[in-house]
C-alpha positions as CSV (number, residue, x, y, z in Angstrom):
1,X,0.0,0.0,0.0
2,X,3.0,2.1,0.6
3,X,6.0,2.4,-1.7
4,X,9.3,4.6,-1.0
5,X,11.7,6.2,-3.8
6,X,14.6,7.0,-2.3
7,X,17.6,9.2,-4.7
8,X,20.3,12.1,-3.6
9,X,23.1,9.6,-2.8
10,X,26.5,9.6,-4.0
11,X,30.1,10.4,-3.3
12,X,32.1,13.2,-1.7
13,X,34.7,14.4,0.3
14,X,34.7,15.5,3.6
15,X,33.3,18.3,4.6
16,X,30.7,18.4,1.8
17,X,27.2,17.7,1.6
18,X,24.4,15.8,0.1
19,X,20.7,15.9,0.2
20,X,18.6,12.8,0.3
21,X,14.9,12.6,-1.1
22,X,12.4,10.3,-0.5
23,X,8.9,10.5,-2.5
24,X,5.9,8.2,-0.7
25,X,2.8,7.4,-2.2
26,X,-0.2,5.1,-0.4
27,X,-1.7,5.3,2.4
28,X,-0.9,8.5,4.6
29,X,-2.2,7.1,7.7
30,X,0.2,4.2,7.7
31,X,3.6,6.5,7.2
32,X,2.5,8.9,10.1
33,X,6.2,8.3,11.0
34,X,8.8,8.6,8.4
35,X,12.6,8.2,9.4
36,X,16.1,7.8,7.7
37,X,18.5,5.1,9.0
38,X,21.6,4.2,7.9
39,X,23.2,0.7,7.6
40,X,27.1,0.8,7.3
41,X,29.2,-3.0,6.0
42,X,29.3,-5.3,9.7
43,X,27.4,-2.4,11.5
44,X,24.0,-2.8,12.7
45,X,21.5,-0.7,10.9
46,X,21.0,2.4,13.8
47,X,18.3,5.1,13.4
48,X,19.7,8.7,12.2
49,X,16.8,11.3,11.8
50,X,12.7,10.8,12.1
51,X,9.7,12.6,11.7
52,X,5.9,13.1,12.3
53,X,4.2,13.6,9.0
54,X,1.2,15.1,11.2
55,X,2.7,16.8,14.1
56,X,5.5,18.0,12.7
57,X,8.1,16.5,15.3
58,X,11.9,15.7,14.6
59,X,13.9,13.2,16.1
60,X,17.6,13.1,15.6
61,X,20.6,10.7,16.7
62,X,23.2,12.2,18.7
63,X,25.3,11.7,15.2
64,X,23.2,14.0,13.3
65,X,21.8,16.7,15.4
66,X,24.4,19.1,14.5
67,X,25.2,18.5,10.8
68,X,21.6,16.5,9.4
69,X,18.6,18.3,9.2
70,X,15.1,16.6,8.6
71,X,12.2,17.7,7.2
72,X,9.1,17.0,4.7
73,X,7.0,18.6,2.1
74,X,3.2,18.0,2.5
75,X,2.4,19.0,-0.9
76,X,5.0,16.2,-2.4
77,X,4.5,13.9,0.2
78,X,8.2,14.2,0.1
79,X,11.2,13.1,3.3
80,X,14.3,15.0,2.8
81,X,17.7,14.9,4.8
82,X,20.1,17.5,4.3
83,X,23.4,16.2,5.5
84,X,26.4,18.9,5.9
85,X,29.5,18.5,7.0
86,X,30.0,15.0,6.5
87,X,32.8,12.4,7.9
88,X,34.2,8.8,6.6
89,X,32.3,7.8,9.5
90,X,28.9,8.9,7.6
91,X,29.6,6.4,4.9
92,X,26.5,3.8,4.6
93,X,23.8,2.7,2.3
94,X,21.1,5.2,3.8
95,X,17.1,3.5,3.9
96,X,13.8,5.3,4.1
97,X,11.5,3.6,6.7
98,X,7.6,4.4,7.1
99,X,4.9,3.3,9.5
100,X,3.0,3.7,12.9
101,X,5.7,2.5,15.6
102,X,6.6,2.9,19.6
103,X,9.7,3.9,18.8
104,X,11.0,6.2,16.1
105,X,14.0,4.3,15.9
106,X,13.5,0.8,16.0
107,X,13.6,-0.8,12.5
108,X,11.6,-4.0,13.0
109,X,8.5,-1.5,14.0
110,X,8.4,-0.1,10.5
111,X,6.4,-1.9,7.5
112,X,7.5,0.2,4.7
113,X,11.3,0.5,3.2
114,X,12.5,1.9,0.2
115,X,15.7,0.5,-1.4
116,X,18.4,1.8,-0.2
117,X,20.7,4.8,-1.3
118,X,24.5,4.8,-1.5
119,X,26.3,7.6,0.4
120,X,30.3,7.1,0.4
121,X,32.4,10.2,2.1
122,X,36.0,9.9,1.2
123,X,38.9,11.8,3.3
């Protein structure tokens, strides 16, 4: 009922920046939360930035809540994540998550994923 279309990876150096996109379509009631984790080679997959479709609320990991900023366009029904600043340690395939959880970062809640986007930060 829900699909995710994820795009704005790539590569860059340190200290640049991307932007990450994520268009939704289906049901709006089951992607009142919308988050972006990030799953890096032998790592577990960790929660980095989430938000309330409805309320408005944003949730950030300790990681990002300097240099990532969340937010979402209504009219495009449209998750972004502006990441500045980044660091080698940022390198991961990035996932768009969707659903109605407990826990704004627990992956299993979530019933929706898109496919995954590349983001590799070189030094």
């Amino acid at each position: 009922q829900v699909q995710l279309v994820e795009s704005g990876g790539g590569s860059v150096q340190a200290g640049g920046s991307l932007r990450l996109s994520c268009e939704a379509s289906g049901d709006r009631v089951s992607r009142t939360y919308m988050a972006w984790f990030r799953q890096a080679p032998g790592k577990e997959r960790e929660g980095v930035a989430g938000f309330h479709t409805y309320m408005g609320n944003t949730y950030y990991d300790v990681s990002a809540r300097v240099r990532f900023t969340i937010s979402y366009d209504n009219a495009k029904s449209t998750l972004y994540l502006q990441m500045n600043s980044l660091e080698p340690e940022d390198t991961a395939m990035y996932y768009c998550a969707a659903g109605v959880v407990n826990r704004v970062f627990s992956a299993p809640e979530y019933n929706y994923w898109g496919q995954g986007t590349q983001v590799t930060v070189s030094s």
